[in-house]
N, C-alpha and C positions, 0 to 999 in steps of 0.2 A: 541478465535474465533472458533465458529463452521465449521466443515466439513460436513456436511451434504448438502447433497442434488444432485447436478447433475456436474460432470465434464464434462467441454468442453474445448478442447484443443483447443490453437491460435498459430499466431507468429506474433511479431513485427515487423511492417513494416514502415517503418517512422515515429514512434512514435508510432503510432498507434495499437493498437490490433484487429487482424482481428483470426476471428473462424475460425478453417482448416473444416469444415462441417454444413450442415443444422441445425440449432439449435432449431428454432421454438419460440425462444423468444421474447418478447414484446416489442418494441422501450419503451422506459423508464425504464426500470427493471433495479432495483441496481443487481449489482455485486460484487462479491469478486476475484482480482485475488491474489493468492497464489503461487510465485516463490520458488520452490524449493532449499535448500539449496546449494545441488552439481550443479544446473546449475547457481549459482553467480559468478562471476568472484572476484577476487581481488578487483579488482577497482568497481564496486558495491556492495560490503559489508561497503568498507569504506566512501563510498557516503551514504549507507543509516544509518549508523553508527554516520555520521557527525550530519545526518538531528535529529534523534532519542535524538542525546545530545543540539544539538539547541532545541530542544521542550521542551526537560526536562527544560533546562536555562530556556525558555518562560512560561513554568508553576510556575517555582523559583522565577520569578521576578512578574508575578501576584499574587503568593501566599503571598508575601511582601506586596504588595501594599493593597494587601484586610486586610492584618493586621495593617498594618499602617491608613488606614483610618477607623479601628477600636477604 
């Protein structure tokens, strides 16, 4: 994943991510956000830890099946 380009800092507010500043960006513009490793707690690493081994399974069981109906 690239880093390039423009940081803008936010906080989570009931879900949501809100910019702490004017940003000047365009209603639709993709975004990347990038959480810091020292600011994960315990309990979010393991969360997204869970999700990252669920995908992999999800990619292992399509990868099957596209061979099977090979």
């Amino acid at each position: 994943m690239s880093t390039d380009g423009r940081t803008i800092t936010g906080i989570v507010k009931d879900g949501v991510i809100v910019p702490q500043s004017g940003n000047g960006l365009p209603d639709g513009m993709e975004v990347s956000i990038v959480i810091p490793e020292e600011a994960m707690t315990p309990e979010l690493r393991e969360e997204l830890a869970a999700w990252q081994q669920a995908g992999m399974q999800s990619w292992g069981m399509i990868d099957e099946w596209e061979r099977e109906e090979q």
